[in-house]
Legacy VTK file of the C-alpha trace (Angstrom):
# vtk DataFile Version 3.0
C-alpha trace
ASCII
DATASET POLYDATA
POINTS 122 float
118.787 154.246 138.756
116.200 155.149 141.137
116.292 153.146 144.360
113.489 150.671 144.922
111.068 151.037 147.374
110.903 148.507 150.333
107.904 146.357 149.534
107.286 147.059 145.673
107.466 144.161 143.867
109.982 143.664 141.282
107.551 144.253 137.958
106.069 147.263 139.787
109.786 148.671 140.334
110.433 147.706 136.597
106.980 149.328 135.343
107.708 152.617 137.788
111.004 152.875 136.613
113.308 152.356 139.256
114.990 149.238 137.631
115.802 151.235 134.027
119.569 151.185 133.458
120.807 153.127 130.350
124.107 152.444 129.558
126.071 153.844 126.310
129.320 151.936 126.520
127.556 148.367 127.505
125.379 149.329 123.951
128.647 149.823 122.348
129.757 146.615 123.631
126.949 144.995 122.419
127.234 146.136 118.816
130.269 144.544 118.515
129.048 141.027 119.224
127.765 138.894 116.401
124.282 137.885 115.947
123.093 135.711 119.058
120.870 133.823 116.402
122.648 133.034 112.979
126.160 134.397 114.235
126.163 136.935 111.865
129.168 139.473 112.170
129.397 142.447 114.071
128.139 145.181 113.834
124.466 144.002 116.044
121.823 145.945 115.981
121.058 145.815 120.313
117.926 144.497 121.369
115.525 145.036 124.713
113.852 141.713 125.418
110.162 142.834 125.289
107.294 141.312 127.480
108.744 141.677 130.771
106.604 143.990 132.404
107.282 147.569 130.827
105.116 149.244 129.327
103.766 153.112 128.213
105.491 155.414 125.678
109.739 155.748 125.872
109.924 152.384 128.668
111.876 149.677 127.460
113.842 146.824 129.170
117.509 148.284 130.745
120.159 148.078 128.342
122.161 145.240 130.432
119.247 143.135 128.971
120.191 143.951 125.370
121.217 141.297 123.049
123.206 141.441 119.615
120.608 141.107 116.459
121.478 141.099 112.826
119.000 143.438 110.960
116.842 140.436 109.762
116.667 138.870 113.033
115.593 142.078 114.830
113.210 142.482 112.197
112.005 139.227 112.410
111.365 139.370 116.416
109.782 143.094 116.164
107.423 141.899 113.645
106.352 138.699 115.960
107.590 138.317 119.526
105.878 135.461 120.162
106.491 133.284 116.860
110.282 134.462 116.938
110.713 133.035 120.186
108.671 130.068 119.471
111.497 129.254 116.617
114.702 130.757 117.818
113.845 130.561 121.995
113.545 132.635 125.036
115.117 136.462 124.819
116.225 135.654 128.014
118.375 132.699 127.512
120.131 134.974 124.694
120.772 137.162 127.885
122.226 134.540 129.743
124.384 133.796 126.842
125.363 137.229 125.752
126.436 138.321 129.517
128.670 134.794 129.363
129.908 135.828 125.570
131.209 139.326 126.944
132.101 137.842 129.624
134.116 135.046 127.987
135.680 137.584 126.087
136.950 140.576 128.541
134.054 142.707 127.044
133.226 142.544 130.769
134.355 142.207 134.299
132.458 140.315 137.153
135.579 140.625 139.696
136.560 137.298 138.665
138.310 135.421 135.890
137.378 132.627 134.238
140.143 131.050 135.799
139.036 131.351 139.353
135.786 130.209 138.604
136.793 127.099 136.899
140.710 126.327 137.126
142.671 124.587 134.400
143.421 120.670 135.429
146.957 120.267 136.662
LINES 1 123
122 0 1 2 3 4 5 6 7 8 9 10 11 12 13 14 15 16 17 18 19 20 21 22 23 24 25 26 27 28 29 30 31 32 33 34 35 36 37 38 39 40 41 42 43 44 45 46 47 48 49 50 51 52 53 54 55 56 57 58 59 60 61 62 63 64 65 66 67 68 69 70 71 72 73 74 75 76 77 78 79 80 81 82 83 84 85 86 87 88 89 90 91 92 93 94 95 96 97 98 99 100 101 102 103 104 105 106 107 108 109 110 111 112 113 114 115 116 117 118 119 120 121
C-alpha cells in the first residue's frame, strides 16, 4: 500500500490508490465464512462493497472490505446495488459484522482476545 499523502483526503487516497489492500489469505478467509445474508454455508463467493469512492477500470474496494456472499446473493447485489441494500442493508454493516465473525472465531487477530475485551463474570 502506497503511503498517503499529507493533506489528500481520504476518497481522493482511495480513488488514487493509495488505500488498495490486496490480500490472498484474508480472501481465503473469507470464503470460508457463510453467507452474511441467508447464512448459507461456506464456500462465499467474497465481495467489495461498491459505491465508496473507486472508480475506473481494475479499482475495487481493498479486500479487508470483502464480505462472504452465496452465489444468489452476490448476484442479486451486482445486478442492483441500491435495491439489494434497500432489502438486505448497508455493505458496510456486513463489514462490521464479518471483521467481528472472523474475529469471534480466531479467523483473525486484533492483539486482543475476546476475553480481555469483555471478561467472563466471576
Amino acid at each position: 500500500m502506497k503511503p498517503i499523502p499529507p493533506g489528500l483526503t481520504f476518497k481522493d487516497a482511495l480513488r488514487n490508490g493509495y488505500a488498495t489492500i490486496r490480500t490472498e489469505e484474508y480472501m481465503r478467509r473469507i470464503r470460508k465464512l457463510p453467507c452474511c445474508v441467508c447464512n448459507a454455508p461456506a464456500p462465499s463467493d467474497p465481495h467489495h462493497p461498491h459505491g465508496v469512492g473507486y472508480r475506473g477500470t481494475g479499482s475495487k474496494a481493498p479486500d479487508v472490505w470483502c464480505i462472504p456472499l452465496c452465489r444468489a446473493h452476490h448476484d442479486e447485489l451486482h445486478h442492483d446495488r441500491v435495491a439489494w441494500e434497500d432489502k438486505y442493508g448497508d455493505q458496510f454493516e456486513f463489514v462490521a459484522v464479518t471483521y467481528a465473525q472472523m474475529w469471534a472465531s480466531g479467523m483473525v487477530s486484533l492483539g486482543v482476545t475476546a476475553a480481555e475485551i469483555a471478561p467472563a463474570a466471576g
